[in-house]
N, C-alpha and C positions, 0 to 999 in steps of 0.2 A: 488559558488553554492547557497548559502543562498541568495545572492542578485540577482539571477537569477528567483529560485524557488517564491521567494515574487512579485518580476515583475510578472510572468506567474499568480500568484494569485490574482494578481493588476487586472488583465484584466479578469480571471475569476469570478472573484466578478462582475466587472461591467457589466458582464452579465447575473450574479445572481440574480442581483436587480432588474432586467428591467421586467417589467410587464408580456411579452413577447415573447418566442424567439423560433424560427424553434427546431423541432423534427424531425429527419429523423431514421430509422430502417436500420440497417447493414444489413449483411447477416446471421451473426449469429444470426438474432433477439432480437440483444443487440441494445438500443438507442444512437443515437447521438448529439452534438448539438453544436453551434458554438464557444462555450466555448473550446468544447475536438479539433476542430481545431484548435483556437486559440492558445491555449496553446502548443500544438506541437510544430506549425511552430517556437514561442517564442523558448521552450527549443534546440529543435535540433539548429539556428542559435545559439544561447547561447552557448551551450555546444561545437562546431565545435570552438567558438574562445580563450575558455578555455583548450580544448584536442580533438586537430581534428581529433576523431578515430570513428568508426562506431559506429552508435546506433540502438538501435533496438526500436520500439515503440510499441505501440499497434497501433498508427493507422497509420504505416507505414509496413506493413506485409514483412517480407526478407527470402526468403526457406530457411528453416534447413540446406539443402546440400552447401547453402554457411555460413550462422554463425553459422555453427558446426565447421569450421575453425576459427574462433574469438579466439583470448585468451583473450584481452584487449576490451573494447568495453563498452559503454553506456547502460541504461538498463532503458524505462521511461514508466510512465502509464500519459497521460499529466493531465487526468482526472477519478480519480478512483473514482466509485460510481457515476457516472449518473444519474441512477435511485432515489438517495438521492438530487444531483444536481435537478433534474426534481421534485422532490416531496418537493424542499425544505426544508428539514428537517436540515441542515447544517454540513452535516454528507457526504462530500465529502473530497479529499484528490488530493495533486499534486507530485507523487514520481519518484525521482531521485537514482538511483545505480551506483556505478562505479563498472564493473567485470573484474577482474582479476583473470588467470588461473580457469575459472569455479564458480568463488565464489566471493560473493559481500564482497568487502572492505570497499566502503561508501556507505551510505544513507541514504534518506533525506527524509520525509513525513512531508508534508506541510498542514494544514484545512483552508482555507483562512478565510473561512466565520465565524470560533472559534479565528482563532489567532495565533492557536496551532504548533510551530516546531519543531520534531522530529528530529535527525540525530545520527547516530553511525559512527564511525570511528576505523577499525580493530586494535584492541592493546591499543584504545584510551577510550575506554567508549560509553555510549549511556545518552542522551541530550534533555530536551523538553526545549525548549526558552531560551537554554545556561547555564542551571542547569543541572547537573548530574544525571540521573536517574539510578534506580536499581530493580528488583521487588526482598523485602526481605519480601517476604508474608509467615507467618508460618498459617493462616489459618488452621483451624480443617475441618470447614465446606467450601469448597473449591468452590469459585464464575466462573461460567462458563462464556462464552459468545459466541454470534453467531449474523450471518448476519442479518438484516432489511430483506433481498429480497431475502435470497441463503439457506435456510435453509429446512432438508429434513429430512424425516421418521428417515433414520440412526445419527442423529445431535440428535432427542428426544430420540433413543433407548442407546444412549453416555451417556448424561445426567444420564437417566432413573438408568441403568445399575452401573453406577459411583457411585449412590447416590446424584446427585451434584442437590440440589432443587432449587439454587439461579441461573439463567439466564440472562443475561443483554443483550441488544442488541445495537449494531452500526455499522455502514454502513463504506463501503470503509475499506483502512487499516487500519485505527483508531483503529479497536480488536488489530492490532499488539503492537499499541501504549499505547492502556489500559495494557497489557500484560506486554510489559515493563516497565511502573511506576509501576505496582504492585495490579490497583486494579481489576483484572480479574485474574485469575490462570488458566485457559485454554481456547483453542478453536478448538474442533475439526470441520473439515471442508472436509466433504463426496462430494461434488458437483463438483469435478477438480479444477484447478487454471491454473491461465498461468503464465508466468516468471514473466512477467513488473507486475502482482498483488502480488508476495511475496520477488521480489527481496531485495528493501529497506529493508521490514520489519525484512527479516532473520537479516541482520547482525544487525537491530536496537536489537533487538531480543540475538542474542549471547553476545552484548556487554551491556545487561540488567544483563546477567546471566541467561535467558530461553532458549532453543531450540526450532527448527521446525523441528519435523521426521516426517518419512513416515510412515503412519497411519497403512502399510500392513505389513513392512519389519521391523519396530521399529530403523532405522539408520536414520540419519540426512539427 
């Protein structure tokens, strides 16, 4: 998976650097660009000759009414943070999950353009470039963090409300990845999410010693 995820960053770096490159708009009026196909195509054949079991992509869409039936299955975003991709700030990510019964076992957040590799493994710990990480932040004054591009009235009324004065921002899932080395202590995130954007990060996240709950119910 490591020597997979570094490939797909191989090829999206090379076309990070390029002076150049088509921008086309979805339909959810999210960006795209030939990095986030590239990398696709790359992981799904990857992943098919590692564990030839479904995957679910963000830029491969598959109805609910069939991978509600999934127990096992893949889970990738090829390209998380486009918008940081396009604005070059280096604050993109390439994530990998493997789910089991409902719940990510592994994963893997990749920043090509930083270096940076993330991965947790359930029972095993969580990992940035083969180091063990942990967030043991006793913090008084408690450092927040939020998106570059996602961030909204109820994200400043958190803050506000918390006391939490110190805010830090980064793009893609990198907040998950700050979270788990330790130096961010929360991130709330009012704007929805989809699966392939929190799958990796939860279990990087569990096996830090943080959690991800539901902002309304307060359960995992």
């Amino acid at each position: 998976l490591i020597k997979l995820i570094r490939k797909s960053g191989t090829e999206v770096l090379d076309i990070y650097n390029q002076n150049n490159f088509d921008i086309k708009i979805k339909s959810d009026d999210s960006p795209i660009t030939k990095a986030d196909v590239l990398s696709n195509k790359i992981l799904i054949e990857g992943l098919f000759k590692i564990d030839p079991i479904p995957v679910l992509s963000e830029e491969e869409f598959v109805d609910f009414n069939i991978r509600k039936k999934w127990n096992k299955f893949w889970i990738i975003d090829p390209l998380d943070g486009t918008k940081d991709f396009i604005a070059k700030n280096g604050e993109f990510t390439i994530n990998i999950a493997l789910i089991e019964g409902r719940k990510p076992v592994i994963g893997l957040i990749y920043a090509p353009a930083l270096n940076d590799l993330y991965w947790g493994i359930k029972g095993k710990g969580a990992f940035k470039n083969g180091k063990k990480i942990f967030n043991r932040s006793i913090r008084k004054n408690i450092i927040g963090v939020q998106s570059r591009f996602h961030c909204n009235k109820e994200t400043e009324i958190f803050f506000k409300k918390n006391m939490i004065n110190k805010v830090r921002k980064f793009g893609s899932a990198l907040k998950f990845c700050k979270l788990a080395e330790g130096s961010v202590d929360v991130y709330p995130r009012y704007t929805g999410s989809m699966e392939w954007d929190i799958a990796a990060g939860d279990i990087i996240l569990q096996e830090s010693g943080c959690k991800m709950i539901n902002i309304e119910t307060n359960k995992e």
